[in-house]
N, C-alpha and C positions, 0 to 999 in steps of 0.2 A: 670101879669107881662108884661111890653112893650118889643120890639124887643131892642138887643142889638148888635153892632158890635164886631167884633173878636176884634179893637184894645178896646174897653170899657170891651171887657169880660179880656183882658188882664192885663188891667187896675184896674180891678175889685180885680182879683187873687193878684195881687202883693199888693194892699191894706189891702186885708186881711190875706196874708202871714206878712205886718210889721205890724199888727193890733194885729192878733190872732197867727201866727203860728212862732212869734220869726224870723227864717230864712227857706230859703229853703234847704230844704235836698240837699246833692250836685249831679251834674249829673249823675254822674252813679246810687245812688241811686233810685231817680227820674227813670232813665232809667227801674230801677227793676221794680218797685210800677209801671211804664206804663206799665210795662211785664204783672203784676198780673192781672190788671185791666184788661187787654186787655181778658185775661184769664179767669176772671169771667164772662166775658159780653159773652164770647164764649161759658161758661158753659150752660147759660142763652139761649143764642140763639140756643143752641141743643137740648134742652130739648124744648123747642117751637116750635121749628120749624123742628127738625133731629128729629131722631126716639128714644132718649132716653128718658127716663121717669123722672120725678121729681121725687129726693130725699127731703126729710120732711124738711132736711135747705134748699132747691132750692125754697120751694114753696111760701114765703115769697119777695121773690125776683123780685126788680123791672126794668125793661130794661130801660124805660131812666133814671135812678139814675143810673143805670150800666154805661150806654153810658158817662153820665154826669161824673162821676167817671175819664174816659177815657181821656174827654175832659182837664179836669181840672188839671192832672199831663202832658198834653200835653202844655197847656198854660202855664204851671210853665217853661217848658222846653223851650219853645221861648221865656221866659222872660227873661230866666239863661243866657241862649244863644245869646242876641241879635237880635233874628227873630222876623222881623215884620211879624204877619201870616196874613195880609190881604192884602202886597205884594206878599208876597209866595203866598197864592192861586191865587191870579190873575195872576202870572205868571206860575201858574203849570196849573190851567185851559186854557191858552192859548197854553202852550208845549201840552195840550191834545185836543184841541181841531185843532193845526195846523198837528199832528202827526194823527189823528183818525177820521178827520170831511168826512170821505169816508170808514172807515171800517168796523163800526158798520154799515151803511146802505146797504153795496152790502156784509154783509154775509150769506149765506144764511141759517145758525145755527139758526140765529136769525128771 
């Protein structure tokens, strides 16, 4: 599969919400199911990575269909909303990179 931009993956979603999925569930809903998701991907990544063990339905479980899961009620969400995300991140990457482009390298944590 070739690389795809945020506004085509955008694009993508909203196609196939008036393709396959009738309408979008309305925002808040949306909001929830971002909840869940966000939720099992953290289930996911404790059991890989933290100290907890796989349960028998965990081990079947894949992180990027999890990730992907995440992503995908998040582009619904810019769609509902109006948000271009490939403004938004270029402007959240430069609020962080004008706010932080000196903290991460003089601290000494790191």
């Amino acid at each position: 599969m070739e690389a795809i931009t945020l506004k085509q993956a955008q694009e993508q979603v909203d196609n196939w919400i008036r393709t396959y999925g009738v309408r979008y569930f309305n925002e808040l809903t949306n909001m929830a199911i971002l909840t869940e998701e966000v939720g099992e991907l953290a289930r996911i990544m404790a059991r890989t990575y933290g100290e907890q063990s796989f349960k028998e339905s965990d081990k079947h479980r894949d992180l990027g269909d999890e990730m992907a899961d995440v992503l995908w009620v998040l582009l619904c969400l810019a769609n509902q909303t109006g948000v271009d995300l490939t403004a938004a991140f270029k402007k959240n990457l430069q609020k962080k990179t004008d706010r932080d482009k000196e903290r991460h390298i003089n601290n000494k944590k790191l």
